[in-house]
PADRENBA-111002 format. One record per residue (C-alpha): residue in three letters; x, y, z. Coordinates in Angstrom, 3 decimals. Layout:
N
<rec><r>ALA</r><X>X</X><Y>Y</Y><Z>Z</Z></rec>
...
This chain:
151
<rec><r>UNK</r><X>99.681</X><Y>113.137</Y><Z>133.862</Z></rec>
<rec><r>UNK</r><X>101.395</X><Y>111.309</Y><Z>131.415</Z></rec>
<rec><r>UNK</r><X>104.524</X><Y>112.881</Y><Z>129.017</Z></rec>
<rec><r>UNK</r><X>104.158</X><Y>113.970</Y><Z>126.206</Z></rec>
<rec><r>UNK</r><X>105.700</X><Y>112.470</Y><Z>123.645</Z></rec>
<rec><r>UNK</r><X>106.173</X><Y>112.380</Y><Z>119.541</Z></rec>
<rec><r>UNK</r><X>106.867</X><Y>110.802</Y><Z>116.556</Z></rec>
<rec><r>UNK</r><X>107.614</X><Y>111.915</Y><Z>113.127</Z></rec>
<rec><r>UNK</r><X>107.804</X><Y>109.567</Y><Z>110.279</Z></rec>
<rec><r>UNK</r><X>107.714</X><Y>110.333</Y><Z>106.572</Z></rec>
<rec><r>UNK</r><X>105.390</X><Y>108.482</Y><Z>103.764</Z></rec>
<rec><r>UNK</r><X>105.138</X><Y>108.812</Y><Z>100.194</Z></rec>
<rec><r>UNK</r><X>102.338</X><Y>111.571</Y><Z>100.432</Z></rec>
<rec><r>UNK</r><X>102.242</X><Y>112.615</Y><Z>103.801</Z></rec>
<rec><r>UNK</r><X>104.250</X><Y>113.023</Y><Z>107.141</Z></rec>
<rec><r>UNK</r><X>103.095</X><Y>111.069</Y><Z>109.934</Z></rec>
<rec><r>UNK</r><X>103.365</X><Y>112.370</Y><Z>113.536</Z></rec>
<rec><r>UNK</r><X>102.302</X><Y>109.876</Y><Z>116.504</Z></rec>
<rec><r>UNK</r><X>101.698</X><Y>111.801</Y><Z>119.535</Z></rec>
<rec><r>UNK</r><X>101.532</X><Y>109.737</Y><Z>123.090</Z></rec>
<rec><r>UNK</r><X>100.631</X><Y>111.275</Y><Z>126.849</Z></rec>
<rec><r>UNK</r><X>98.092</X><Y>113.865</Y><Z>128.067</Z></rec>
<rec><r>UNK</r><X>97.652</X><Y>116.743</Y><Z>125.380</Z></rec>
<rec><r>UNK</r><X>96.809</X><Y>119.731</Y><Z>128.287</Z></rec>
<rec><r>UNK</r><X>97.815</X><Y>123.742</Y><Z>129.206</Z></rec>
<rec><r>UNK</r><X>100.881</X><Y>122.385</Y><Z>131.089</Z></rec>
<rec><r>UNK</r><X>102.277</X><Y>120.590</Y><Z>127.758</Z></rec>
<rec><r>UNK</r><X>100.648</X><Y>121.977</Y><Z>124.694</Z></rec>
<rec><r>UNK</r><X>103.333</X><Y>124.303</Y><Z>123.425</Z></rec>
<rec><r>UNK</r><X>106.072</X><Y>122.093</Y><Z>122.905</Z></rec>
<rec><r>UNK</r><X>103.132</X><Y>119.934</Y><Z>120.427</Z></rec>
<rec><r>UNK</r><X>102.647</X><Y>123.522</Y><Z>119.181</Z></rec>
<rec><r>UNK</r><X>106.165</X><Y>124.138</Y><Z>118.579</Z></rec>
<rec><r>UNK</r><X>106.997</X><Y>121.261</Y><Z>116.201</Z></rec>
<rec><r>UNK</r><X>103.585</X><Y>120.861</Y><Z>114.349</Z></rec>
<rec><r>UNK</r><X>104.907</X><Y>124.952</Y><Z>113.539</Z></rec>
<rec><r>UNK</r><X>107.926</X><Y>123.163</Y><Z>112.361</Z></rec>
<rec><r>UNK</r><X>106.440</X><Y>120.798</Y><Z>110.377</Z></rec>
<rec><r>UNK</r><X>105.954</X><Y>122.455</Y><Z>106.770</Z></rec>
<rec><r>UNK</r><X>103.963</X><Y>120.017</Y><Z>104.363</Z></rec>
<rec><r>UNK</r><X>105.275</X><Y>120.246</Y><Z>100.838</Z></rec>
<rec><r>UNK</r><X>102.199</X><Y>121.020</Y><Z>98.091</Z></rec>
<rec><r>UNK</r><X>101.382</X><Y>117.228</Y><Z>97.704</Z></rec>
<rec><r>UNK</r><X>101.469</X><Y>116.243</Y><Z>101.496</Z></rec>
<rec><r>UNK</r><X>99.157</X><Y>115.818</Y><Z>104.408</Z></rec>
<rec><r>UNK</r><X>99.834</X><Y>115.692</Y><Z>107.702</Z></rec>
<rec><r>UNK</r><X>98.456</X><Y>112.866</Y><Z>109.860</Z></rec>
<rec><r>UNK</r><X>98.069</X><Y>112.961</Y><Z>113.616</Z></rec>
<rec><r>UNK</r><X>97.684</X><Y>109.465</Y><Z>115.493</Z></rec>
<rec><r>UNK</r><X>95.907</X><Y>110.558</Y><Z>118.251</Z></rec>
<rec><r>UNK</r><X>95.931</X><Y>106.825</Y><Z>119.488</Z></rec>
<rec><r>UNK</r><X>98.084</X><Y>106.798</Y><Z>122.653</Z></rec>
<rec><r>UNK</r><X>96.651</X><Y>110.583</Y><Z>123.360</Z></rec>
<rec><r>UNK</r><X>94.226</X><Y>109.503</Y><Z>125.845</Z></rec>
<rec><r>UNK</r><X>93.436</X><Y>112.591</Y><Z>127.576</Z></rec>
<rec><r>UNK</r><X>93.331</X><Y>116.542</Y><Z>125.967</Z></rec>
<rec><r>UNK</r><X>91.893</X><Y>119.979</Y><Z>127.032</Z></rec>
<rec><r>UNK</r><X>90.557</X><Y>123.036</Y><Z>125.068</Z></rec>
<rec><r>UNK</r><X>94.098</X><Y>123.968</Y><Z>125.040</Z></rec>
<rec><r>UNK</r><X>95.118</X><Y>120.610</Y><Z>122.611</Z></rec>
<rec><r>UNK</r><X>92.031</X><Y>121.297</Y><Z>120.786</Z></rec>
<rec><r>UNK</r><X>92.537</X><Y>124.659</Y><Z>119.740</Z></rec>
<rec><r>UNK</r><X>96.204</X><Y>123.987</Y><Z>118.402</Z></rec>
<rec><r>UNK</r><X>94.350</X><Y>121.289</Y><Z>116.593</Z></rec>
<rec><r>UNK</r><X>92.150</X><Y>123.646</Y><Z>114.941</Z></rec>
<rec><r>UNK</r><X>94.863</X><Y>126.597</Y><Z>114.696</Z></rec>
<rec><r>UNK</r><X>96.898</X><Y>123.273</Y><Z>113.043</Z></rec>
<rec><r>UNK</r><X>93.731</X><Y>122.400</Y><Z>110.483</Z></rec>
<rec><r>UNK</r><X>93.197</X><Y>126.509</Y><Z>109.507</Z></rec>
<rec><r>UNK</r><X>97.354</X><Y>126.818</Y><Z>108.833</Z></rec>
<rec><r>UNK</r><X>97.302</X><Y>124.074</Y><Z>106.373</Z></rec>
<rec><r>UNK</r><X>93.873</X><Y>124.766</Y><Z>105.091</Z></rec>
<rec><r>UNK</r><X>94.756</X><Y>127.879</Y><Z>103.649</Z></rec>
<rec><r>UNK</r><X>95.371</X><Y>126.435</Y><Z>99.807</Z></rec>
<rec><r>UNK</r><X>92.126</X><Y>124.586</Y><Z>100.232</Z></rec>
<rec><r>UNK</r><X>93.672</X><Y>121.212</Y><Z>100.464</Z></rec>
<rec><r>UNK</r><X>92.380</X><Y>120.008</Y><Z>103.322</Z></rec>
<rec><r>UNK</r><X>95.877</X><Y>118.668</Y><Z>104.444</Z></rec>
<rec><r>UNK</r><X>95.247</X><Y>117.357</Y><Z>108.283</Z></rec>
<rec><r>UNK</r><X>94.018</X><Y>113.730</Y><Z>109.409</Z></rec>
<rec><r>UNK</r><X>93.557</X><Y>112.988</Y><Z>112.478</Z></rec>
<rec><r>UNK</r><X>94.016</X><Y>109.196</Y><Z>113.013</Z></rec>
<rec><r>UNK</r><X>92.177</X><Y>107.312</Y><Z>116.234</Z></rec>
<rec><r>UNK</r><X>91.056</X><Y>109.351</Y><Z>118.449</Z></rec>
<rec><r>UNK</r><X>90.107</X><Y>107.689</Y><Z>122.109</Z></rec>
<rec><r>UNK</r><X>86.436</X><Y>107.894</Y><Z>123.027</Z></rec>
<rec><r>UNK</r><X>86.894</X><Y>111.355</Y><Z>125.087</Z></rec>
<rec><r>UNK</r><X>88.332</X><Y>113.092</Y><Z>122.682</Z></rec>
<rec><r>UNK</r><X>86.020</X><Y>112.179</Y><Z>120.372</Z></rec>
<rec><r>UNK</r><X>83.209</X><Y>113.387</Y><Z>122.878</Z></rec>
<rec><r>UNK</r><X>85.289</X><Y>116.909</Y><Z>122.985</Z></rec>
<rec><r>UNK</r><X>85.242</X><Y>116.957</Y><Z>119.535</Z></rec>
<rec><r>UNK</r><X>81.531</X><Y>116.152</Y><Z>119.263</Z></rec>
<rec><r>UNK</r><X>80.346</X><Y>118.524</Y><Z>121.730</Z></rec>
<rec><r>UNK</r><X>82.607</X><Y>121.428</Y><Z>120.783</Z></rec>
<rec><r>UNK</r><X>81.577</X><Y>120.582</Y><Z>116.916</Z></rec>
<rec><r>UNK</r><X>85.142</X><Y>120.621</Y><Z>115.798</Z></rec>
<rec><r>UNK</r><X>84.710</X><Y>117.212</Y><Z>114.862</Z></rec>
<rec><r>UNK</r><X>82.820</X><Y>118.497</Y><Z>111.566</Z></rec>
<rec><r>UNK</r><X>85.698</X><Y>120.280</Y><Z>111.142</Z></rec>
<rec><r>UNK</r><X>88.430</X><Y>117.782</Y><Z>111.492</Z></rec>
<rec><r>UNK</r><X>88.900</X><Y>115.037</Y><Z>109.685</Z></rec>
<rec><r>UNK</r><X>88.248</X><Y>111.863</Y><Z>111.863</Z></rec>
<rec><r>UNK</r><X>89.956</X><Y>108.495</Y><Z>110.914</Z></rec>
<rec><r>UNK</r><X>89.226</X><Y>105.772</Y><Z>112.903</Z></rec>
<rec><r>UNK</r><X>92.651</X><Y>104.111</Y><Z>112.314</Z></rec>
<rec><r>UNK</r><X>95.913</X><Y>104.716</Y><Z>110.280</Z></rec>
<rec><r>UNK</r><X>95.185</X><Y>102.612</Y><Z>107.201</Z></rec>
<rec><r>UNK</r><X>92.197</X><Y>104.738</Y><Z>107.065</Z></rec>
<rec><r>UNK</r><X>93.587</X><Y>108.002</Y><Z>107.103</Z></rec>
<rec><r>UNK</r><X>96.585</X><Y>106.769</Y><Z>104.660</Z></rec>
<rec><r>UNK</r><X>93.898</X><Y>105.340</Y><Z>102.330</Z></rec>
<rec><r>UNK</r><X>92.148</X><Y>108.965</Y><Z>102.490</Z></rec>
<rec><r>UNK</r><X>95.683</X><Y>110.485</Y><Z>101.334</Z></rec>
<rec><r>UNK</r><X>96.137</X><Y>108.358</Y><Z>98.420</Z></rec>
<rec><r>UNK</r><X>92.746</X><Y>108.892</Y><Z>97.113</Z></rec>
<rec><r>UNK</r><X>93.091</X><Y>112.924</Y><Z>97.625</Z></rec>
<rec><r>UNK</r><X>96.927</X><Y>112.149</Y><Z>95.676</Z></rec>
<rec><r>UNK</r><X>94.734</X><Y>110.015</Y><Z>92.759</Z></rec>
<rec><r>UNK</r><X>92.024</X><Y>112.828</Y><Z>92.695</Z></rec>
<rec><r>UNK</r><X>94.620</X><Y>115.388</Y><Z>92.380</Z></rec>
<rec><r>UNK</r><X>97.586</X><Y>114.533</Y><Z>90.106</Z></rec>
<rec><r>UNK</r><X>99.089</X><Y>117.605</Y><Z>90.138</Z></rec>
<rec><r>UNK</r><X>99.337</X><Y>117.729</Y><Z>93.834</Z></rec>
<rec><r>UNK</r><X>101.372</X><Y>114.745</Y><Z>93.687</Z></rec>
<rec><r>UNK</r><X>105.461</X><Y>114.438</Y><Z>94.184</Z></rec>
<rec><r>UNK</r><X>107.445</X><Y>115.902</Y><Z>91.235</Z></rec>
<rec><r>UNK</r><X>109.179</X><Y>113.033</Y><Z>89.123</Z></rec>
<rec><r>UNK</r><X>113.057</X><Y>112.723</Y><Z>89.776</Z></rec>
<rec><r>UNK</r><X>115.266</X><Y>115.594</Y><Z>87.854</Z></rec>
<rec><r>UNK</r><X>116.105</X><Y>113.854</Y><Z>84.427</Z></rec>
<rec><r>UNK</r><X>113.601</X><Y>111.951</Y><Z>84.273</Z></rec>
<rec><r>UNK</r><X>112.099</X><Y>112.357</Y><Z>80.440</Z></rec>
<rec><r>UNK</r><X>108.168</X><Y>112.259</Y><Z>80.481</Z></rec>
<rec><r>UNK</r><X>106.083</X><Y>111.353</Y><Z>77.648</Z></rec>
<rec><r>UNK</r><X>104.770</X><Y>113.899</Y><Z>75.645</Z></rec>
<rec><r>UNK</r><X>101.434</X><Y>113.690</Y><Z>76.714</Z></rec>
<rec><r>UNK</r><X>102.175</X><Y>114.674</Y><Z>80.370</Z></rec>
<rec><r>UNK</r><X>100.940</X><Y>117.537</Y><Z>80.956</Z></rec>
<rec><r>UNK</r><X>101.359</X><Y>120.296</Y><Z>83.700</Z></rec>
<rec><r>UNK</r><X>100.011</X><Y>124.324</Y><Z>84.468</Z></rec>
<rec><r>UNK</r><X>102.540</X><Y>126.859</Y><Z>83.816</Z></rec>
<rec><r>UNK</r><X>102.610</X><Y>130.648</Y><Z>86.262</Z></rec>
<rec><r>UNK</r><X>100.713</X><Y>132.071</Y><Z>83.582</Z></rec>
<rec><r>UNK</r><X>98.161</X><Y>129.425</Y><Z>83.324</Z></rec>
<rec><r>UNK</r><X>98.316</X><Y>128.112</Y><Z>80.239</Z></rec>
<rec><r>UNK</r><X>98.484</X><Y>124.132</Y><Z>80.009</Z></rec>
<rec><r>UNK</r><X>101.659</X><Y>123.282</Y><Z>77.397</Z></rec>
<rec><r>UNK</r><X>103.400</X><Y>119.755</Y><Z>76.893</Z></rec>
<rec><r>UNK</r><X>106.463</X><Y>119.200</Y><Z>79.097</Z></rec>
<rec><r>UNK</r><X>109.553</X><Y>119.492</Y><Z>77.126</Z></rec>
């Protein structure tokens, strides 16, 4: 059984977690206990390289799903899952959460995926920089849902 072992890096729309060793009951919660950490702002995803993951239980899968449902709750859609090895594709197959999850086959994949859900939905995107004066045709939603110029 191999450790279990991650990575957290941080992109322009997304955080990136690379996860290596056996995902299993014996190991699960500590994954558990930083993806609870790990709090996407409005215009991120979070991506899961499943790469070096090359073996992972019902256990690994569920958090997976639990994982999906907590960020899913907006309706964003906000977890990739990036190369998953042939069995845990089979697991996802077979179990059907593989319609639920989105599959990348590799990291540029996923990241291109991001970007387009970023282009597709401009106001999910990073706020500009404090001081930073916008033209007047930029426009954004205010709380009470009426669309007004920035000032």
């Amino acid at each position: 059984m191999g450790a279990l072992s991650m990575t957290r890096h941080q992109l322009p729309d997304a955080i990136l977690i690379e996860i290596s060793g056996e995902i299993d009951a014996t190991n699960h919660a500590a994954l558990e206990e930083r993806l609870a950490q790990t709090h996407p702002r409005p215009h991120e995803t979070l991506i899961l390289d499943l790469g070096a993951v090359p073996f992972m239980d019902s256990s690994g899968l569920r958090l997976l799903l639990r994982t999906q449902n907590r960020l899913d709750l907006d309706g964003k859609n906000r977890l990739r899952l990036v190369a998953p090895q042939t069995r845990l594709l089979r697991l996802m197959e077979v179990t059907g959460a593989g319609s639920v999850l989105n599959l990348h086959a590799d990291l540029d994949h996923a990241i291109a995926a991001v970007e387009r859900h970023a282009t597709a939905h401009p106001a999910l995107r990073r706020p500009s920089p404090i001081g930073l004066v916008l033209p007047p045709h930029v426009w954004t939603t205010d709380p009470g849902g009426k669309d007004e110029p920035i000032s």
